[in-house]
Every structure is written in structure tokens, then in C-alpha cells.
N, C-alpha and C positions, 0 to 999 in steps of 0.2 A: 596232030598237026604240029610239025617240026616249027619251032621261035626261029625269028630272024633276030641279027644283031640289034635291032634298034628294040625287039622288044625284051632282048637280055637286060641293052644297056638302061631301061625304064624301071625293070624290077629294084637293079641295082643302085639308080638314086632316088627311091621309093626308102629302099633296105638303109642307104646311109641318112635319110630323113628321119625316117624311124630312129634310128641309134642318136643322131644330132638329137632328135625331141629328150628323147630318154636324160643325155645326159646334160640338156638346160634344165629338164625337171629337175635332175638330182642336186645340180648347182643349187636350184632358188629354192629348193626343200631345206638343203642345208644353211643358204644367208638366213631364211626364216627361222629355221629354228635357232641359229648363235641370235640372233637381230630379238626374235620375242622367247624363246625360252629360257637361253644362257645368258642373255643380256644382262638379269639380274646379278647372277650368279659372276660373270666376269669383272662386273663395274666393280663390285665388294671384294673383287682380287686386287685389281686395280688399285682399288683404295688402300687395301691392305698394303700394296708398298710404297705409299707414300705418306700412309698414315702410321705414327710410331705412339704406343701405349707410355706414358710417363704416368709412375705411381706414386701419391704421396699420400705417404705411414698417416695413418690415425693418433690420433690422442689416445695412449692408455688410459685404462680406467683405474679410477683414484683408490685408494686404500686407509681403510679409518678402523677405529677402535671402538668397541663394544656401545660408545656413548655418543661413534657418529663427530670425534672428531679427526680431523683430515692426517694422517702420518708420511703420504706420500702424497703428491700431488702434481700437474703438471704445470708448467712455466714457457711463456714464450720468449725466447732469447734470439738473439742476432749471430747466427753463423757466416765462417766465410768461407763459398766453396768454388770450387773449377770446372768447367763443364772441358770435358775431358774432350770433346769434338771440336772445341775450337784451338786446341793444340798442335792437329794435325800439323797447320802448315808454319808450326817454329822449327826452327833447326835444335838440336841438343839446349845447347850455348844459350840459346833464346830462351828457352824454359826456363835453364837456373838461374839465369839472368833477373827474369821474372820472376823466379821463386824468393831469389834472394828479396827483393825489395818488397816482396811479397812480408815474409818474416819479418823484414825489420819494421814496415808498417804495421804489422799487428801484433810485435813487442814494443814499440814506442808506445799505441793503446793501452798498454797495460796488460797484455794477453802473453808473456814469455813464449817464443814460438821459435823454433829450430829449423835450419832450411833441411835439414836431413829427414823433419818428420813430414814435413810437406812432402817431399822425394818420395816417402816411405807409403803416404797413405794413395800420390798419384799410383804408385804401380803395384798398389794392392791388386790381389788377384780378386779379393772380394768388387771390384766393380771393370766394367767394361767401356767399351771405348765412347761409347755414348750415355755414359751415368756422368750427374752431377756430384764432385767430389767433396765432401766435407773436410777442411783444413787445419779450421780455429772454430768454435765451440764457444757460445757467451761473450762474445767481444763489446768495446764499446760501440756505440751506436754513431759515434763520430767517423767510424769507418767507413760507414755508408757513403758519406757526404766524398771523403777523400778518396774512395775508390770509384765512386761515379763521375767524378770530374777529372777520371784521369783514364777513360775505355783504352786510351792507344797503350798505356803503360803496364796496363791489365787486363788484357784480352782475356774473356771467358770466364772472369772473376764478377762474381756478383757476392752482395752482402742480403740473406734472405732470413725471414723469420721462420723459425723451427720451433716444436712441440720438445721438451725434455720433461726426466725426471728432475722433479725438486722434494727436498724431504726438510718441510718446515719444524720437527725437532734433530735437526742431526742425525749423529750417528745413533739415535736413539730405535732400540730393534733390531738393529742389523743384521742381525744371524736370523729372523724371525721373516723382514723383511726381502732379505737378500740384495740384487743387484741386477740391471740390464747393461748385454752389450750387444756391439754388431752383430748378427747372426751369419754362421758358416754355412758349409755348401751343404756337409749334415745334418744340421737342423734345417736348413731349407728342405732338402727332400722329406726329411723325417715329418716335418711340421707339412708342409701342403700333399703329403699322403694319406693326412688324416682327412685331409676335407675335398669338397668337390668344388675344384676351380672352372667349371664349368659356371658355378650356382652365381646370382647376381652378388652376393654379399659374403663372397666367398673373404676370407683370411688369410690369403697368402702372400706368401713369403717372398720379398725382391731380396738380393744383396746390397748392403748398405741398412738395410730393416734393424731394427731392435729387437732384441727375444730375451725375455725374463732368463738368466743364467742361474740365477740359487735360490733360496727360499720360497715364499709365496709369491715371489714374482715367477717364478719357473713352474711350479705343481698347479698354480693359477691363469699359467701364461694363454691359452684358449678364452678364457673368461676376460682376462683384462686387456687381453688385444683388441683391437677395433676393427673394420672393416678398410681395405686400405681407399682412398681415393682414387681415380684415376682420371690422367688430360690426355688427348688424341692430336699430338704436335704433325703436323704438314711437313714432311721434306722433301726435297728436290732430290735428282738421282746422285748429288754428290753428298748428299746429307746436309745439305744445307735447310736451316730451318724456313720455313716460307708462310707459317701460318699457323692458326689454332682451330681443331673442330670445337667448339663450347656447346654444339648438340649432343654429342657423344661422351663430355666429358660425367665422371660423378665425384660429387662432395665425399668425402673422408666420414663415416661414422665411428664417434669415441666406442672404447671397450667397455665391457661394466664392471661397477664398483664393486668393491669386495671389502665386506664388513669383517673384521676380526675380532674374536670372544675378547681379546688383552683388552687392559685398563694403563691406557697412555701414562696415567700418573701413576700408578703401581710399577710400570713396568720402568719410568726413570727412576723412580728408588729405588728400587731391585739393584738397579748399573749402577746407581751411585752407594749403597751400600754396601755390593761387594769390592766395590776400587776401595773403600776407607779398610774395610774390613782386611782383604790384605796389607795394605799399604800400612795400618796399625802393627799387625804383629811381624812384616818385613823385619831381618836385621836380626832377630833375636835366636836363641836356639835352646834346643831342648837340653834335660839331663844329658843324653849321649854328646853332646858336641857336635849336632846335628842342626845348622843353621836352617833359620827359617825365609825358606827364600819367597816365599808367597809369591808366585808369581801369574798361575792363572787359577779359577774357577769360575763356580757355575750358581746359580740361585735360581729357582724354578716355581713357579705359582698355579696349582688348576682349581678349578671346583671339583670337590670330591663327589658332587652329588651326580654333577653332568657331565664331568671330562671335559671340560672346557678348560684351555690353557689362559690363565690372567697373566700371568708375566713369564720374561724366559730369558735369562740376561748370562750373558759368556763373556769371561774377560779372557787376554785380548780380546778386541774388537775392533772396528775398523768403519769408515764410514764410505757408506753406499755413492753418495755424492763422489765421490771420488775418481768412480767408475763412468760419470756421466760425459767427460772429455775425454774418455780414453783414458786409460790407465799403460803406463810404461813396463816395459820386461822388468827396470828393475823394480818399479812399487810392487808387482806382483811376485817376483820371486819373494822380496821381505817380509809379503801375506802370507807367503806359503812358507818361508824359515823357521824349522824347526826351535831356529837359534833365538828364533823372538817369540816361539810357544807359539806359532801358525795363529796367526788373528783373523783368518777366516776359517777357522775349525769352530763348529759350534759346539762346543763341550758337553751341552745340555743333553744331547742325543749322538754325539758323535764320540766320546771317551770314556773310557769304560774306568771306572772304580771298585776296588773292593770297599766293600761296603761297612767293616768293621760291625761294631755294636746297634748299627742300624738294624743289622739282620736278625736279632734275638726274638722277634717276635713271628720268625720262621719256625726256628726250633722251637720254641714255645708251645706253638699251634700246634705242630707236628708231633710234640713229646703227649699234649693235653689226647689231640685223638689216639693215639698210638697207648693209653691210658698208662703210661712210666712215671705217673705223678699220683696214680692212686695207690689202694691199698695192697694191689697183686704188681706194683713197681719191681722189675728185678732191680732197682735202688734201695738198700734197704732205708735209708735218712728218708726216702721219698716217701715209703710208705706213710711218715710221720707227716707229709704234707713239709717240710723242711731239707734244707739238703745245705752242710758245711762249707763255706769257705773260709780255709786257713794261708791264703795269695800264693799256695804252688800246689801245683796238681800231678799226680805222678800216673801214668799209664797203668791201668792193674797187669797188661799181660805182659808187663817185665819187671813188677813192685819187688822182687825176692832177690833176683841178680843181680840188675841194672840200675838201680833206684836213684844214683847218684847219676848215670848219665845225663849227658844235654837232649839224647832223645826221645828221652821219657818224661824226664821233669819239665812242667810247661807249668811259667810264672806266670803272673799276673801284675795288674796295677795295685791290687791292694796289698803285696808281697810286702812283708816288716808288720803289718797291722795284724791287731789281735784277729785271733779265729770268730768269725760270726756265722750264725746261721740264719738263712731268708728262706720265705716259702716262696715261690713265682713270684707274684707280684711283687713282691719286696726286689726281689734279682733284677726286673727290668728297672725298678727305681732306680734302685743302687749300681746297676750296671754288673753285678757279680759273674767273671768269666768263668771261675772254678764250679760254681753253678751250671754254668749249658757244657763243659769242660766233661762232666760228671755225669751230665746227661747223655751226652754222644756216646762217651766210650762206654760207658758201664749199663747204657737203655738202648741205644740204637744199633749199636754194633757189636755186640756178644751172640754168639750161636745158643739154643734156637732162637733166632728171630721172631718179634712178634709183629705183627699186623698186614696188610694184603704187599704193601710196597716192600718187606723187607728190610734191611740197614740203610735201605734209601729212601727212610720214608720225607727228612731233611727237605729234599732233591724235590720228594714227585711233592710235597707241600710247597718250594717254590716255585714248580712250573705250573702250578693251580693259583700262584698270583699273577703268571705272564712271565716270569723269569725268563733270561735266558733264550726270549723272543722278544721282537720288538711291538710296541705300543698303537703302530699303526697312526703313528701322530701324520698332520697334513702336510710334511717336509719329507724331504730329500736326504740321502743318506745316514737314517739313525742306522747307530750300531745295537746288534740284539742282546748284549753280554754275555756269561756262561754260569752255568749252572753246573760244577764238576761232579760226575758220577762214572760209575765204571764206563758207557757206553761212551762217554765224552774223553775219557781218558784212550778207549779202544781209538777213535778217532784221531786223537791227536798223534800217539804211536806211531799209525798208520801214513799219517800226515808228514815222520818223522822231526815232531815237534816236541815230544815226548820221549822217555827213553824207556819208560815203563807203561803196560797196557792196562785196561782193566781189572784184570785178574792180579793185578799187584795192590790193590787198592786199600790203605791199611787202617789203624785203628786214628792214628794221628789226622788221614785227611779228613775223618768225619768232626775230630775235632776239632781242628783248626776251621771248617765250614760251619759250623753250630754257633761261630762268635763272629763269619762274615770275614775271613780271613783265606788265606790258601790263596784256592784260585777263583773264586766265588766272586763275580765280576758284574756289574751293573750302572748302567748311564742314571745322572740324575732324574732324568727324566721318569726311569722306574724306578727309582724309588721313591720320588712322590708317589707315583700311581699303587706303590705296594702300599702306601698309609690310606692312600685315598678308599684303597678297598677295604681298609677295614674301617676306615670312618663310617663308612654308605651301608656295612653290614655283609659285605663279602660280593659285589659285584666287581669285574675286571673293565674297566673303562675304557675303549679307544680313546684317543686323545684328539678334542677337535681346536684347530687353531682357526678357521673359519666359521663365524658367524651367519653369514646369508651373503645374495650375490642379486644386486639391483641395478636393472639396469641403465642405460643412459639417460632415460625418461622417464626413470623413476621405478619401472615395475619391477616388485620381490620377483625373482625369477627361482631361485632356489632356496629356501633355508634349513641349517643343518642342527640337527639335534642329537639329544645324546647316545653313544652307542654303544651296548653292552655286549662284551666281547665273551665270558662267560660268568657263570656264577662259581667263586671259587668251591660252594658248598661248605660253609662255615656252621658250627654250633654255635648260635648265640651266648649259650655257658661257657662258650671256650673264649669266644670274642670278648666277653663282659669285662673276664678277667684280665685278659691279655691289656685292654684297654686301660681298667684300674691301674694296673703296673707303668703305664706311658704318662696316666696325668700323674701321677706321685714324682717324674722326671724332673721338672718346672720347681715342684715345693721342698719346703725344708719341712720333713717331720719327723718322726722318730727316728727312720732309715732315709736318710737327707737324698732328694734327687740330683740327680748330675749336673744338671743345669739350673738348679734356684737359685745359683749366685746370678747367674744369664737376666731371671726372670726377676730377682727383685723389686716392688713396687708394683709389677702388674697385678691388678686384678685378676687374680683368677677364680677368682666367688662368682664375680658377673660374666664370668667370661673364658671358662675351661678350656686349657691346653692340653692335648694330649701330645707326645713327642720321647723322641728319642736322639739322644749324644752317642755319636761315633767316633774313632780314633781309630784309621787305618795305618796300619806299617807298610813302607816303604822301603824297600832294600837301598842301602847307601842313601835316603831323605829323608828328612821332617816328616814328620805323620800326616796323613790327607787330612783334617777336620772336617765333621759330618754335622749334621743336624735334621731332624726332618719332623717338623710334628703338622696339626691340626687345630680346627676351632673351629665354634664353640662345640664342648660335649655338656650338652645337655638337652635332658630327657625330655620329648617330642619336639625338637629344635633340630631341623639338619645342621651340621656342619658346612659351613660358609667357604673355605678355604684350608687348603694343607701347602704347606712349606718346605724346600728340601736346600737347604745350602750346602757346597763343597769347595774347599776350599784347598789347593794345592799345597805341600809344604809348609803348614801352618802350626802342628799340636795337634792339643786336647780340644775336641770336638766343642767338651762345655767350655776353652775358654775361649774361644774364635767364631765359631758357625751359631753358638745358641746366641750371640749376640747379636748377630745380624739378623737372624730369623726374628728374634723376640720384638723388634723392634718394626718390622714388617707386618708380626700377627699382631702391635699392639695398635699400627697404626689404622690397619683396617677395620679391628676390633671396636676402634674409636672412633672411626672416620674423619681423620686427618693426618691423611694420606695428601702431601703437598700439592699443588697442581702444577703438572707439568707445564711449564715454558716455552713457546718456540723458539729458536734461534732470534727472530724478527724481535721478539717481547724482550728479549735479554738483551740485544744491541741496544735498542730503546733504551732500556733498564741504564746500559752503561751510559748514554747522550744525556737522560737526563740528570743523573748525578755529575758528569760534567760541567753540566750548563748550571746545576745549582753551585757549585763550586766555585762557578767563573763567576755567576751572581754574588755569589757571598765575597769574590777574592774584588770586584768591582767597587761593593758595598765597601769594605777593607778600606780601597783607597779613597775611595771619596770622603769614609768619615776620618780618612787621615788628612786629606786636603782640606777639609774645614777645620780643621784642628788648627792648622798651621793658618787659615785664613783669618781663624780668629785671636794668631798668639799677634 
């Protein structure tokens, strides 16, 4: 049955009913679900742009010494800073306008401030257009008053309390302690890719942040940072601020504390004896005409038993504090000036020394295993347990031809004095170079060779104390020294640092290594640890300059112990001896030690030093002075402490470096070792000698005005 039009036109608004229905459903399907599913989800968009994250840094955590007192600590001071958003709407002109008067208000306080570093630090790249700018650093507090009563004159200048470093002994540590500053866009990534900024108590990193830059502030810098704070500021769509969320906001959690093995009062004697110490033989100069210019070295303290660093003192030096307002291009080029011996180089671990007469008890150990001291010695004096020195020693494999040459005949200090003869022990007393002279060329280095290392037995017996690597101490850039042997010379060749390789390698370099000479190169720092290992009985110690790491609230969270790196594998019979020949150093006896003029007066009955005097040569300088001993040696007693002084430009090791060590091992020996001061105790110290002064200069007049009252 054929449709008529009206029952066409029925299907057809039936068809567009249907299609209308469909698509109101799909309308109120979609308000429902933005209305209750994305509602959540869009308001917290929403918010997010009108909600801006402001972060404020934590309090580092403080830093103390083995006894728990404070060396680093934080301070609340009065900054003055700009909030970079209300700048927008000055013109140029209006800024420096403002800046100018800016400076001269916070140099009239007492705060010297330049309109050029205000300029400098607004358009640092380190902060963006909505950070608060920091200007002036510690100001008076009077600032507040006159920057608050004056908003039209100072738009977006506020005066706010900030968390700094303060270091209540000075520059005391410094190279130990190190320094913070602003943190860059490299440590930013570098630092918050170690952590997850997702986590609540995450530690990352804003611009404008602080980040430990060197020492234990830097290799600590995870542990002593805090967690940052954060506020949830309201702004309007022109950036206008309009509010505070305080639901959203969180408190700042401090970083934790970090105990250090040093002994605060050890470690300011160490600084102040090495400044007399040079400052003493400044001026003077050797037999050659070779002024003593003394102008930096090193003094270093560990426990030999644990590896634990007691003191660590580098001259120059330089104070941390310094760093806390910002340090200028020019202070920091004059840290880094060559010209002023780099005051932030820490010599301790960063400059390498030959090591001189320090090193005899390398060769010593080495000749002892390598048995050139017994009966089957290719030495024949040695077979006798003895071996000659008449102060010049002549090469055997050119004695017939050459004998007069200069590169055969190698002098000595005792050169014009009678010929004597020592057995070991006596040689390390005495110091006798014609002794290890005699031993190199004529035991270590004649074909056939004996023992598994070959003519390098020298070599592989100082890389079984750690030579020639580094100590693994808890700082930043130690240097490893050099241990020269054919494979070090291939290298350097190679390196075109050298001009000869390996295979040149002659009788002379084993000499000149056997007394710590050549190129035989070593930080202070290893050479205490080389004594350290034979006080302990032959272990190679890491070096820890952290004690534990406790946190805000008090709980031990880590603490670190001693760590033994290897065993060099010592004979006790070799040690005994070797030992014998160090404490004889210190005393006068039949064969007088190097240093007993040093040691004078000390007890050494109650109180055994073993040690050794060094006197490194310097091409065109003064000799380096060395020293390096231990204490106490005695039997079922560990050793307490080992010593290594070096002293730049100085002399003879016994007349410069054994005096400062002796007086470091005599004070600990005793215990009266001073007690350090902090800056705070010393100002005092100066106020109230003044005020007794003024007392006494009062007292003065008064009993002069009764004088006269009663003439």
C-alpha cells in the first residue's frame, strides 16, 4: 500500500525527534560528566593559575667537631630585597632612581653598597621576573623602620629575616670546611635529578638557593640541606598578588648535622703554628743564596689506628664568611692568584711534594723484603749488616771513566765529614743518603735482578702504601701524586710531557727515588697516611673526615667508621726495625737523630716519638721542610696520633717542620692543647681588657683628684 504525503511527512518529524533526542542526550551526558567527573580535575587547573608556589630555603644543618662543638652554624640576619614584579610598571629612569637611594640607604647603615651591584644582582639571569631579589645581606635593623615609612619611595623593597651561614671560630677549617653560594642552572639540574620532586619532602633546588660549593659543605651538601618550605600566593590575571592559601602552604624542615672526627682546639693550633712556623724562618736563606721565602704550607693530623682526620690546616687560607654576601670577581680572582699562593687551594690534598728523606722507610722495607741487607746482599758492606758513608757516592757503572763527572758523583749533606758507617737503623736516625744511594744502585738495579717486582721493587713497595693514588679522604679534588717507574714514564712520553720513555730508565732515577727525590711526588696528606700505616702494623687507611650524621631531632642516622683500604702485607721483623731507626730521629745517642735538637725536653721515656726529617730540593728555591712522625710507641699501647708538617721554602726539615710537629705531639701527649676561642669569646676578651683599663685609667684620676683635694 503506496504512503501519502502526510504519512511521509510523519516518519520524517518522528526521524528529526529521534536525531533532536539523541543529541540533548549527548549535550547533558557531556555537562554531566565536565559538571561531576572533570569538575575536580578543572577547579585544581583553575587554581593552578592563579595559585603561584613561593619557596623558602631551609636552615642548613650545623657542623661540629668530634666533641659536639658548633664550627659552623646558622644566623638570622636582616636582608634587603626587591620583588622583581613590582618593577613592572617603573620606567628605566625610575628604577635607578630607586636604586640609587636604595644604596645610599644601605651604605649610610653601615652596609657599603654600590648602585652598580644592585643593577647586577636585579638582572641576574639566576632569578626571574617574579623571584624576590636579595640586595644587601646582614644589614642594620634600622632599615626596616626607614624602608617601611617610606612604601612610595621604595616600591617592592622589603627588609626580611633570612637563615645564613655564620662560622663562630672564623676562618678556622676553611679548606676542611669549605663554602656556600648561589646555586647555578647546573647544579640545579644536576642536584634535583638526584631526587624525586614529585616526593613530599623532596630537596630541590629554586634559583637564588644555596648549594655547599667546596669542602664538607659540598661532598655533605644532600645531608646538610633541608627540605625547602613552601607558600601558595593568589594572583590575579595581571599578576597581581590578591592573597595567601595557608592550607596549602608547608614549614621549611632544617638539614642534619654533620659531626666531624677534627678536634676544634687541635685544629686552631695546627693554623697558628704553621703561620709562626713560616713567619719564623721567613727572610733568611740557605748556604746557596737561596732565600727563604716561606710562604705557604700544610700540617695534617689523623689517628693512625682509625683514619680519622684530627686536624688539616693550609696556609694561605681564607675565610668562609666572606662568601656569605657574595663574594666580588675581584676577591675571587685574588683566591685564585697564583700570585698570592691561591688561598683557596688546599695544599693538604691538593699539592703535590717530593717527599725527600721522608721516604727512606720505602726503600728500607723494600731493600729488607728484597733481602739486600742480608748475608747473600749483592752489597758486599751489607753483607756485614753495615754499609759506608763517606758524604759522595759515585755511580759503579761509570766509577773507571767518569768518576769526576757531575752525573755520576751524587753529594750529600754529610759531604766534608768523616766516613762513618751505620747499619739501617742507624741510616734512618742519621738520615745517611750515601746509604739508600748505595742501596738503589748497587741492590735494586744491577742485572740479575732479584725478587718478584724486579728494579722496581722501590715503586711496587710504595704503591702497597697507597702511593701514587689517592686516600679516598671525604673532600673534593685530592691530588693522587706519582710514584715514577718505567710504566709512568711510558705515559708521560706519550703524554709528550717527557722526552724519554720507559725503556730510558737509568741507574740515577732509582737513585735519586730511594732518598724521595726526582719525581717521586706526594700530598701531605699521604704522607701521614704512609706513617700512619706503619704505626697500625701495615693497614692502608681511607681517610674519614666525617664522624656521624644526626638528624634534626636528634636521631644518629649514619655513623662512620674505620675503613681499611688494604693490607700493605708487612713483616713485623721488617716493621720492628724500620720503626727502631724513626724513634732514634727525636734523640741524641751515639748516632744523634735529626731532629733531637727539635725534640729537646720532651719526654720521650713516657711518651715515644717515632718520625722522620725531610729536606726536599727545589729547582731555583729554598728547600720544602718536612716532618712527619707518630705517638706513643709503646708496647700494647696503640698509637694516639701521627703528624706531617710541610713547609714551603723553608730548609732543613730538622730546623723548621720538627719544631712545629714537636710541639703539636707534645701538646697532645700532655693534654694541653689550648682551647679554642670563638670570635664572640675573643671580642669579649678584647671589651673587657678595655673596660679594665678605663677602670684602672678612672681609678688614675680620681686618686689624682684627691691628691690635689687634700694638698
Amino acid at each position: 500500500m503506496a504512503m501519502n504525503d502526510e504519512d511521509t511527512g510523519r516518519i520524517r518529524l518522528r526521524v528529526y525527534a529521534f536525531v533532536v533526542l539523541v543529541l540533548f542526550g549527548a549535550l547533558f551526558t557531556r555537562l554531566w560528566y565536565l559538571q561531576g567527573i572533570e569538575s575536580e580535575q578543572l577547579r585544581e587547573a583553575a587554581e593552578a593559575q592563579v595559585l603561584r608556589q613561593v619557596f623558602e630555603e631551609a636552615p642548613r644543618g650545623r657542623i661540629l667537631d668530634r666533641s659536639g662543638r658548633v664550627i659552623v652554624d646558622n644566623k638570622v640576619v636582616d636582608v634587603v630585597t626587591i620583588d622583581k614584579a613590582a618593577l613592572d610598571g617603573m620606567t628605566d629612569e625610575a628604577q635607578l632612581e630607586m636604586f640609587h637611594s636604595l644604596a645610599v640607604a644601605i651604605s649610610r647603615s653601615g652596609r657599603p653598597t654600590k648602585l652598580d651591584s644592585i643593577v647586577d644582582e636585579i638582572n641576574s639571569v639566576d632569578y626571574d621576573s617574579f623571584d624576590v631579589v636579595p640586595v644587601a645581606i646582614d644589614v642594620d635593623s634600622s632599615l626596616l623602620v626607614f624602608i617601611g615609612e617610606r612604601p612610595d619611595a621604595f616600591p617592592g623593597v622589603y627588609v626580611e629575616s633570612r637563615t645564613v651561614r655564620s662560622y663562630p671560630f672564623g676562618s678556622a677549617a676553611a679548606h676542611i670546611l669549605g663554602y656556600v653560594g648561589v646555586v647555578n642552572l647546573e647544579e640545579i639540574q644536576a642536584g634535583n635529578a638526584r631526587i624525586d620532586e614529585s616526593a613530599d619532602e623532596a630537596k630541590t633546588y629554586q634559583l637564588s638557593d644555596e648549594i655547599g660549593k667546596a669542602g664538607v659543605e659540598r661532598v655533605f651538601e644532600d645531608v646538610l640541606r633541608g627540605v625547602p618550605g613552601v607558600r601558595y600566593i593568589e594572583v590575579d590575571n595581571l599578576g597581581r598578588v590578591v592573597g595567601e592559601r595557608h592550607d596549602f602552604s608547608r614549614a621549611p624542615i632544617a638539614g642534619a648535622d654533620l659531626y666531624l672526627t677534627i678536634d676544634i682546639n687541635l685544629q686552631v693550633m695546627a693554623e697558628e703554628r704553621l703561620v709562626s712556623g713560616l713567619a719564623a724562618r721567613r727572610g733568611g736563606s740557605d748556604d746557596f743564596g737561596n732565600v727563604f721565602v716561606s710562604p705557604a704550607g700544610s700540617v695534617v693530623a689523623t689517628d693512625p689506628v682509625t683514619g680519622e682526620l684530627l686536624a688539616m690546616a693550609s696556609f694561605p687560607t681564607y675565610s668562609p664568611a666572606d662568601f656569605v654576601n657574595g663574594i666580588s670577581f675581584a676577591q675571587w680572582e685574588q683566591l685564585q692568584d697564583p700570585g698570592n699562593y691561591t688561598p683557596l687551594q688546599n695544599r693538604t690534598i691538593e699539592e703535590n711534594y717530593a717527599p725527600g728523606s721522608t721516604f727512606k722507610p720505602i726503600t728500607a722495607l723494600a731493600a729488607q723484603e728484597a733481602g739486600y741487607l742480608g748475608v747473600d746482599s749483592p752489597i758486599v758492606e751489607a753483607r756485614n749488616g753495615n754499609i759506608e758513608d763517606a758524604g759522595v757516592y759515585v755511580l759503579p757503572q761509570c766509577r773507571e771513566e767518569f768518576e769526576a763527572s757531575d752525573t755520576c758523583r751524587i753529594s750529600s749533606p754529610r759531604e766534608g765529614q768523616p766516613a762513618a758507617s751505620f747499619t739501617l737503623v742507624e741510616a734512618l736516625s742519621a738520615s745517611s743518603d750515601v746509604y739508600f744511594y748505595k742501596l738503589a744502585a748497587e741492590g735494586f738495579f744491577p742485572e740479575p735482578v732479584r725478587g718478584p717486582e724486579g728494579d722496581e721493587a722501590i715503586q711496587a713497595m710504595a704503591h702497597r702504601f697507597g702511593l701514587g693514588e689517592t686516600t679516598a679522604v671525604q673532600l673534593v679534588g685530592e691530588a693522587p701524586g706519582a710514584v715514577p717507574d718505567r710504566a709512568y714514564f711510558d705515559l708521560k712520553a706519550e703524554q709528550g710531557v717527557f722526552l724519554r720513555d720507559g725503556s730510558q730508565w737509568r741507574p740515577g732515577d732509582t737513585v735519586q727515588l730511594s732518598i724521595g727525590q726526582g719525581l717521586m711526588l706526594m700530598t701531605p696528606l699521604q704522607l701521614v697516611n704512609m706513617y700512619a700505616t706503619i704505626a697500625n702494623g701495615g693497614d692502608v687507611l681511607q681517610i674519614n673526615v666525617a664522624s656521624k650524621i644526626v638528624s634534626h631531632d636528634g636521631e644518629v642516622l649514619t655513623e662512620f667508621g674505620p675503613r681499611v683500604l688494604r693490607s700493605a702485607g708487612l713483616a713485623p721483623a721488617h716493621l720492628a726495625e724500620v720503626e727502631e731507626g724513626l724513634l732514634g730521629v727525636p734523640k741524641r745517642t751515639s748516632v744523634d737523630g735529626t731532629a733531637w735538637r727539635a725534640f729537646q725536653g720532651f719526654d720521650l721515656v713516657a711518651w715515644p716519638v717515632a718520625g722522620k726529617t725531610g729536606t726536599a730540593e727545589v729547582d731555583g728555591k729554598a728547600d720544602t721542610s718536612l716532618f712527619v712522625g707518630y705517638g706513643p710507641v709503646i708496647s700494647g699501647r696503640d698509637p694516639e696520633i701521627a703528624v706531617a708538617v710541610v713547609l714551603e721554602e723553608s730548609g732543613f726539615g730538622s730546623s723548621v717542620a720538627a719544631p712545629v710537629a714537636r710541639e703539636l705531639l707534645e701538646a697532645w701527649a700532655t693534654d694541653s692543647i689550648p682551647i679554642a676561642r670563638t670570635t664572640d669569646e675573643i671580642e669579649q676578651g678584647r671589651i673587657d681588657v678595655a673596660t679594665e683599663d678605663d677602670v684602672a685609667a678612672d681609678d688614675s684620676a680620681s686618686s689624682s683628684d684627691n691628691a690635689e683635694a687634700v694638698k
